[in-house]
ZATI-461149 format. One line per field, with one value per residue (C-alpha): chain; x, y, z. Coordinates in nm, 3 decimals, always signed. Last residue first. Layout:
# ZATI-461149
c <- (A | ...)
c1 <- (X | ...)
c2 <- (Y | ...)
c3 <- (Z | ...)
This chain:
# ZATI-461149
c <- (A | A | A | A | A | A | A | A | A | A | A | A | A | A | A | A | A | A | A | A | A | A | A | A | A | A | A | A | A | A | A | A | A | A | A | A | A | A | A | A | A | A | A | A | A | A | A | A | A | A | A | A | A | A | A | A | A | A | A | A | A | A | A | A | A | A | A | A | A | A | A | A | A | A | A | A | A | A | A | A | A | A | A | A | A | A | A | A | A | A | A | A | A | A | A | A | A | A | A | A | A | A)
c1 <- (-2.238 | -2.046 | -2.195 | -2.084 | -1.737 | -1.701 | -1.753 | -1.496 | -1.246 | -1.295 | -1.273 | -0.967 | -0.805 | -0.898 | -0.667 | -0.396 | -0.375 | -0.303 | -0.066 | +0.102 | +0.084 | +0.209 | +0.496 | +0.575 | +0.550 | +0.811 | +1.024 | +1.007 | +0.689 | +0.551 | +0.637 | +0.668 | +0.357 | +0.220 | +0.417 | +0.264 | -0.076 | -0.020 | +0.150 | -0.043 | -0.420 | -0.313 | -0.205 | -0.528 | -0.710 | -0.598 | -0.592 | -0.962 | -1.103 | -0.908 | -1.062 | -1.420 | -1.437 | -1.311 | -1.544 | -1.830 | -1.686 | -1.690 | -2.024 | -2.138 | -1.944 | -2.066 | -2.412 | -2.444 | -2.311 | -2.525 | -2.640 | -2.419 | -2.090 | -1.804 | -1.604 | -1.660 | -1.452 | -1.154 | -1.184 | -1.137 | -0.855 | -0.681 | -0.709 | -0.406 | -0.188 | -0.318 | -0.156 | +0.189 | +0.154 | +0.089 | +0.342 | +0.619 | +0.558 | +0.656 | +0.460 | +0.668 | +0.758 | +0.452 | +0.354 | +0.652 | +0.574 | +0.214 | +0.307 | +0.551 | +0.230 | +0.000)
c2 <- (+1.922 | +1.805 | +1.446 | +1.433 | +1.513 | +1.272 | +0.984 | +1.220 | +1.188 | +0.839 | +0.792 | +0.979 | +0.774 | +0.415 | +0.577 | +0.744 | +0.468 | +0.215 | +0.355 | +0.442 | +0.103 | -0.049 | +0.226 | +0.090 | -0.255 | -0.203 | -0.087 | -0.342 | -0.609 | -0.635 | -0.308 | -0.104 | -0.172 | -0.093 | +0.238 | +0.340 | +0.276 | +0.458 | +0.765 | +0.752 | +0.713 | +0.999 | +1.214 | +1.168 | +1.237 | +1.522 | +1.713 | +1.629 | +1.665 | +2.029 | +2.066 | +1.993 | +2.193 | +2.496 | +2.424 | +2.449 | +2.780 | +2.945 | +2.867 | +2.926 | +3.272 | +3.322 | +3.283 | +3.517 | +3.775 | +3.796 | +3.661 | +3.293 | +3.158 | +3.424 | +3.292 | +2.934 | +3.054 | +3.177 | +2.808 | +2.627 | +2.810 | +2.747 | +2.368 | +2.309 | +2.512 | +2.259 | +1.966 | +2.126 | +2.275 | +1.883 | +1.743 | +2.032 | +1.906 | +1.556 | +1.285 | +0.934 | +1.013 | +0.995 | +0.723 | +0.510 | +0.628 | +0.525 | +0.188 | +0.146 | +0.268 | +0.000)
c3 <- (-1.523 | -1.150 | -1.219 | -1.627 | -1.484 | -1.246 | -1.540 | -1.751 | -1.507 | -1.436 | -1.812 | -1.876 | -1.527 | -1.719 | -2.048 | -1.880 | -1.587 | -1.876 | -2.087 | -1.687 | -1.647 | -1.955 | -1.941 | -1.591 | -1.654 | -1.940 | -1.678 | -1.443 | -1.471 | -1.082 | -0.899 | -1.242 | -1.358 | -1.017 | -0.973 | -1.322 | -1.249 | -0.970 | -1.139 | -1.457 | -1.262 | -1.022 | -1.310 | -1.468 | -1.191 | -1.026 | -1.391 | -1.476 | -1.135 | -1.115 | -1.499 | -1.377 | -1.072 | -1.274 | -1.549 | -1.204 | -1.100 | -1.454 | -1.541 | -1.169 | -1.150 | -1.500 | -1.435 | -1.175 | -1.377 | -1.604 | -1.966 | -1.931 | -2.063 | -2.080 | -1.782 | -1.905 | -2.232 | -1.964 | -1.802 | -2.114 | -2.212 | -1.836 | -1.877 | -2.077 | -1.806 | -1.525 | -1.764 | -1.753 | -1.387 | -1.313 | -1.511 | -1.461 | -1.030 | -1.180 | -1.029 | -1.085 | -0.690 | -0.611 | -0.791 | -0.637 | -0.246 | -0.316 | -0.395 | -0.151 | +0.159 | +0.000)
């Protein structure tokens, strides 16, 4: 339990996460614009930011364990199987929390 989230931790690059954050930012300006008043933009612009924090926390903590698993049981070719796999299972997780927040 504890190794394995030592190894995706470590496999968690602070550039990773500023790198995906970054991607988000577009989609949260065009959320600002989204509704007639005021009102509507704070919860336009709230929610998208709910969604792309879910969307970046997720992702890179489906790589970085899924990762740390490969890597635990098949070396480093585990490790790029695993962090294929956390990529894809953590995009649908994300998107699965993000349909509840909408």
């Amino acid at each position: 339990g504890g190794e394995i989230i030592t190894r995706a931790m470590k496999r968690l690059p602070l550039l990773s996460v500023v790198a995906l954050g970054l991607l988000e930012i577009p989609k949260i300006i065009k959320a600002a614009t989204k509704g007639d008043n005021t009102d509507e933009k704070i919860t336009s612009t709230a929610k998208q930011t709910a969604k792309s924090t879910v969307n970046v926390a997720s992702i890179v903590t489906g790589i970085g364990t899924m990762g740390a698993i490969g890597a635990k049981y098949g070396g480093a070719a585990g490790s790029l199987i695993g962090m294929g796999a956390g990529a894809i299972l953590s995009s649908e997780v994300s998107q699965k929390l993000q349909d509840i927040i909408a």
